[in-house]
C-alpha positions in Angstrom: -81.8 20.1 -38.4 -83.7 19.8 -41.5 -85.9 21.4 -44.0 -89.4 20.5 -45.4 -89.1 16.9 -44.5 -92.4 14.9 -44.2 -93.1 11.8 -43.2 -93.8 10.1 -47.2 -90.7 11.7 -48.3 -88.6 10.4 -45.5 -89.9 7.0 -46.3 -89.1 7.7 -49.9 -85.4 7.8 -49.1 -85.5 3.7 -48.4 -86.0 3.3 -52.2 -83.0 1.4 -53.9 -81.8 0.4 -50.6 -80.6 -3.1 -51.2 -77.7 -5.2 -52.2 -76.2 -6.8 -55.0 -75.9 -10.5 -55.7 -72.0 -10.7 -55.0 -72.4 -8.3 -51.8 -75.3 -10.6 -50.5 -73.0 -13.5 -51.1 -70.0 -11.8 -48.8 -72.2 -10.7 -46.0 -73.6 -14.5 -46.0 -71.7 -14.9 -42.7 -72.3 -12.1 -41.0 -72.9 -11.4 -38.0 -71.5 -14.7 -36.6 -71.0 -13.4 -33.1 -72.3 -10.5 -30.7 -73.0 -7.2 -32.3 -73.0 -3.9 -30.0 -74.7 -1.1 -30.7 -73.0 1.8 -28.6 -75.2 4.6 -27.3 -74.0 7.9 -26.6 -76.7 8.5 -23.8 -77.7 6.9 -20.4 -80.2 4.4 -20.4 -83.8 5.2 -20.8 -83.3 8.2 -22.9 -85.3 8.5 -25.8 -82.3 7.1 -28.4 -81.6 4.5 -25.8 -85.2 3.4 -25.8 -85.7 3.1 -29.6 -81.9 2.0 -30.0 -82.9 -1.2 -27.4 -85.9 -1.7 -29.7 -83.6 -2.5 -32.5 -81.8 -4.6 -30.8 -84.5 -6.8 -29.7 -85.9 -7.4 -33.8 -82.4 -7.7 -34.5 -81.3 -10.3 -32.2 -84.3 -12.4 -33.6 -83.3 -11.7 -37.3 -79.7 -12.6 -36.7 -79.9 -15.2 -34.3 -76.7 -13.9 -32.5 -77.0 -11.0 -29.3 -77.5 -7.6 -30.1 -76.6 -5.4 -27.4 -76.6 -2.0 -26.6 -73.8 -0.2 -24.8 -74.7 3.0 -23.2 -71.2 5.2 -22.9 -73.1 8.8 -22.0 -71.3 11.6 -21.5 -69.4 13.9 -23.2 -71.6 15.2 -25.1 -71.3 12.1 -27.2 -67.9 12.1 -27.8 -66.8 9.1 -25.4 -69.5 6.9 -27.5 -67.9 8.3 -30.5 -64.6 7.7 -29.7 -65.0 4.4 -29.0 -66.9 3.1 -32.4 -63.9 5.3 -34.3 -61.3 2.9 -32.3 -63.3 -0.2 -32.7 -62.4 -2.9 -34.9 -63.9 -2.2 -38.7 -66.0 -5.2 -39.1 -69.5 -4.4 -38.5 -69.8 -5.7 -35.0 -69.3 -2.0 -33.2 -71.8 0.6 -34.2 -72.2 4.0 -33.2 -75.9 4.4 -32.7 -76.6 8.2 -32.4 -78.1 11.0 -32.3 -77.5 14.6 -34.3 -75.7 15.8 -31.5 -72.4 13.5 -32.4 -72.6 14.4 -36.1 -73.8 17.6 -36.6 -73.6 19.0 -33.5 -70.2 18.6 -32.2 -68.3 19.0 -35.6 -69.8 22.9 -35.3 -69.7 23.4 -31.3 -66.4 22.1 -30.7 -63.1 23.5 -31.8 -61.5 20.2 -31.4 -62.6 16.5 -31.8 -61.2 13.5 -30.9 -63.1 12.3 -34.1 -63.9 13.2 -38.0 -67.6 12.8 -38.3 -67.2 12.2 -42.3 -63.9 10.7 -42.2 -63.9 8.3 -39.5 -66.9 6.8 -39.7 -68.8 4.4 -42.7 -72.5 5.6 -42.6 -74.9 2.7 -42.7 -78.3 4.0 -42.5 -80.6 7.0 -40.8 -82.9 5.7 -38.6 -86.2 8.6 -37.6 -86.4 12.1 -37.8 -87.9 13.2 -34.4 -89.5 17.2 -35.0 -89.5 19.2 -31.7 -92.2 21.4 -30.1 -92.7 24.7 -28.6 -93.8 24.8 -25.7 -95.0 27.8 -23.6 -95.6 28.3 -19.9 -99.2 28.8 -18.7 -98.5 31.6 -16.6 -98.4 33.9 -19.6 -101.4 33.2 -21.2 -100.7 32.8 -24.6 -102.2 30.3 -26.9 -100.5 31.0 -30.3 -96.8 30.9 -31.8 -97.4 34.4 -33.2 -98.8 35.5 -29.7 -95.7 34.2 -28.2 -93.8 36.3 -30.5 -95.4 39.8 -29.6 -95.5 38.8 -26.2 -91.6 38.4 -26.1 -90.9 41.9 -28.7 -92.9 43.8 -26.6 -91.0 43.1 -23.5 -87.7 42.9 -24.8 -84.7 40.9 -22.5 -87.6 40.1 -19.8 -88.0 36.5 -20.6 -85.8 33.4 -20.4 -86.2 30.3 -22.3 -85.0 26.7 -21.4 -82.9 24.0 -23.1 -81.7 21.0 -21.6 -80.1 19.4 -24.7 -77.5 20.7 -27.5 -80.5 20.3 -30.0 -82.9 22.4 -28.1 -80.8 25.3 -27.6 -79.9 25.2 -31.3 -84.0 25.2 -31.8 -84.4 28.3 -29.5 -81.8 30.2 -31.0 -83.2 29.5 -34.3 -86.6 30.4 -33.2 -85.0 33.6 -31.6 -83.4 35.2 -34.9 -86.1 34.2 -37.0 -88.6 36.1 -34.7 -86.3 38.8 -33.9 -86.8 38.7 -30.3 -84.8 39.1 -27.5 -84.6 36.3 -24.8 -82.2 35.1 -22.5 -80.7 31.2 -23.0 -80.7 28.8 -19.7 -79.5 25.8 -19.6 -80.4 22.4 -18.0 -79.0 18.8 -17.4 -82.0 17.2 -19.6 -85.1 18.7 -20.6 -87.2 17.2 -17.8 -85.6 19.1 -15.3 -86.1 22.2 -17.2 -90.1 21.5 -16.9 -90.9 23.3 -13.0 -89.1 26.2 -14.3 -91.7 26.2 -17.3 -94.7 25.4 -14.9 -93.7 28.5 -12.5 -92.7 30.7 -15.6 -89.0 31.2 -14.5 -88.6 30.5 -18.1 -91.6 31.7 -20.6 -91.1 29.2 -23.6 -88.5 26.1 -24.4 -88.7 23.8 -27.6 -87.5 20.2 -27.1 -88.1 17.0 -29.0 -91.5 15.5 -29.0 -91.0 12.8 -26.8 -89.5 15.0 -24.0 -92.5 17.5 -25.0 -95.7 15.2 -24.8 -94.4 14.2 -21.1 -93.8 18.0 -20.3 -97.7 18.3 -21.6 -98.6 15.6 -19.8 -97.8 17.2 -16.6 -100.8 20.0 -17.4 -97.4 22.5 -17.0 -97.4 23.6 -20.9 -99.0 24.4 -23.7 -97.7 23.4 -27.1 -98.1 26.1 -29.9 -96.3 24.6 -33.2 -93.8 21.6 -34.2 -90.8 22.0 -36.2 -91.7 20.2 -39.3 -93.9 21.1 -42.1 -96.5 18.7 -41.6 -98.1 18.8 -38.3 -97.6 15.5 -35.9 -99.9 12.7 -35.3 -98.9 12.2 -31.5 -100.1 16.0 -30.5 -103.1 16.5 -32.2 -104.6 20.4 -32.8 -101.0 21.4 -32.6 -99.9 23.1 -35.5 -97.0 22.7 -38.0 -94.4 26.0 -37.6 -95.7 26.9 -41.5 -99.4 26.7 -40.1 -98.0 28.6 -36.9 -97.1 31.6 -39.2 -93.2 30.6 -39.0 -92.3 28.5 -42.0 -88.7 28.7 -41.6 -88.9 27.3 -38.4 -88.2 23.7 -39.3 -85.5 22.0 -36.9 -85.6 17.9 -36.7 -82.9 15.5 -34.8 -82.5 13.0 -35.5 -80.9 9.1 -35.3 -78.7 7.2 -37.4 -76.0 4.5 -37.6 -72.3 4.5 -38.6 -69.6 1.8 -38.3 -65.9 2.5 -37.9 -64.0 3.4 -41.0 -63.1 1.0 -43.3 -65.7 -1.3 -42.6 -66.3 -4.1 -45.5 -68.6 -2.5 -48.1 -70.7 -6.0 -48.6 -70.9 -5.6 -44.2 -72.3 -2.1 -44.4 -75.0 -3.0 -47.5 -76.0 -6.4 -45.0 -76.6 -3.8 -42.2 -78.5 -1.4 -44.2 -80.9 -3.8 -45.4 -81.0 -5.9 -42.2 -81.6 -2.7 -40.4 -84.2 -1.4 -42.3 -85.7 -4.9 -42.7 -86.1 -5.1 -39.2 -87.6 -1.0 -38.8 -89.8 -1.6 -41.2 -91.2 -4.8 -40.0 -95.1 -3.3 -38.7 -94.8 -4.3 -34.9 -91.5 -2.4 -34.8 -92.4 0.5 -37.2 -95.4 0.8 -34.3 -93.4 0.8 -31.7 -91.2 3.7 -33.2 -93.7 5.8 -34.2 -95.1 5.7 -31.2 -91.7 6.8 -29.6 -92.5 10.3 -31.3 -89.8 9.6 -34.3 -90.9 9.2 -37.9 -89.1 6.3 -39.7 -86.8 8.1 -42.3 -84.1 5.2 -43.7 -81.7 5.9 -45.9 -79.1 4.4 -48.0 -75.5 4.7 -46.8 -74.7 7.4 -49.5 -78.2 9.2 -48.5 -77.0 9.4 -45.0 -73.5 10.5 -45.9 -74.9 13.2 -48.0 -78.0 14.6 -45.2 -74.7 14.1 -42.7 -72.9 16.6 -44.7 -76.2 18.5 -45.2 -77.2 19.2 -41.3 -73.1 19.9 -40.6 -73.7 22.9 -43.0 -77.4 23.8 -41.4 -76.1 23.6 -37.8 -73.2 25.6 -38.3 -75.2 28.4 -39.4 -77.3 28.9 -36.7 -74.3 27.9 -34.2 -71.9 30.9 -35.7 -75.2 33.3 -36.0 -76.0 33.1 -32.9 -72.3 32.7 -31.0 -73.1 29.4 -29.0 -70.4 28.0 -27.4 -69.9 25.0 -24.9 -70.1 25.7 -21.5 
């Protein structure tokens, strides 16, 4: 989750990002062997996809295999778990989403894992916005149609999430519109999708990848995205501000953290390697076409948003009484 984020200023967070002489010197060596990114989802979802990308520019910049190790399930955790127990040398990383770091801190009671204390942040990688989207069978075409659609007919409608981050977003939308819905839950947001085409559930929001293949299907129509700024890759849709809602701003997003106690000169050589390699055009292309806008960070910029989205997750968690099924 974030605030008035745009695409300039998340690019703006890559300035400074760099190291100096001595750490260049140290990381001179590395990597020397096989690095693993480890993904805490199944392959072919949308962080696997953009995490393999990586890999591929990597493994050219390096000259040693980058791989990526898919250890779904969990929500995360098993992925999570693994990087914290890794070796702290740079050659494990946890490449995530918002759900291991902001998410689960909040949802869970317990955690096999500290998401500030067990981890060395190296860089954020996008900032994906997410999209409402609205069965056809009710006939609405606006956000602030949506909304007197669902106060006058209190409790009658249901709406779908099929990730962590998407229920968050419903909720959100929920109290900020004062309406009262009804939360049901999916494996993955795809499967929600013939619910929303036979309007078993009126409205779900999901991240824009998952959203432009929902549209694809002719089953939805899309009335705002959670950012300020409206998105390039679903044109004539409005931003939530332009939508009438501008508190309604709710991002995930992707990032990557090494174990604790990683060498500080190893973490400055991924940063910049890292964000070498995303900002490189063909790449930067191919991620923006994925749906996520390129948002790098220094290691203390992501320690700090980290810390930031804990705080802003937490809030709408406790507010609206979400627990783990």
């Amino acid at each position: 989750m974030t605030t008035r984020i745009g695409r300039r200023q998340a690019l703006a967070g890559m300035a400074g990002v760099g190291m100096t002489p001595w750490a260049a010197a140290q990381a001179d060596t590395f990597p020397s062997q096989r690095v693993t990114f480890v993904v805490p989802f199944p392959p072919g979802a949308s962080t696997d996809v953009t995490m393999r990308v990586m890999a591929d520019k990597l493994t050219q910049v390096w000259g040693q295999p980058v791989i990526v190790d898919n250890k779904g399930g969990g929500n995360g955790i098993i992925a999570a778990e693994a990087v914290k127990n890794a070796k702290p040398d740079g050659y494990t990383l946890l490449a995530t989403s918002s759900m291991t770091h902001a998410g689960n801190p909040v949802l869970y009671d317990k955690l096999p894992y500290d998401p500030i204390a067990d981890f060395e942040p190296v860089t954020r990688m996008s900032l994906v916005p997410m999209a409402v989207l609205v069965t056809k069978k009710i006939g609405v075409k606006t956000l602030a149609e949506l909304t007197a659609k669902l106060k006058a007919e209190p409790g009658k409608h249901n709406f779908g999430s099929g990730a962590i981050s998407a229920r968050v977003a419903g909720e959100l939308y929920r109290m900020q519109a004062g309406i009262d819905a009804v939360s049901v839950s999916y494996k993955n947001n795809q499967l929600a999708a013939p619910d929303l085409n036979n309007g078993i559930i009126t409205f779900m929001i999901c991240d824009v990848g998952s959203a432009k293949m929902i549209l694809a299907s002719g089953w939805a129509d899309a009335l705002a995205v959670t950012q300020a700024e409206p998105f390039p890759q679903l044109p004539g849709v409005p931003s939530a501000p332009q939508a009438g809602m501008p508190e309604l701003l709710f991002t995930t997003w992707s990032a990557f953290y090494a174990p604790k106690g990683t060498p500080r000169d190893v973490i400055l050589k991924l940063n910049h390697d890292i964000i070498a390699a995303g900002t490189a055009p063909e790449i930067a292309a191919k991620l923006d076409a994925m749906a996520g806008n390129p948002a790098f960070t220094t290691p203390e910029g992501l320690m700090a948003f980290t810390k930031s989205e804990m705080e802003a997750w937490r809030k709408v968690v406790r507010a609206a009484n979400i627990k783990i099924e």
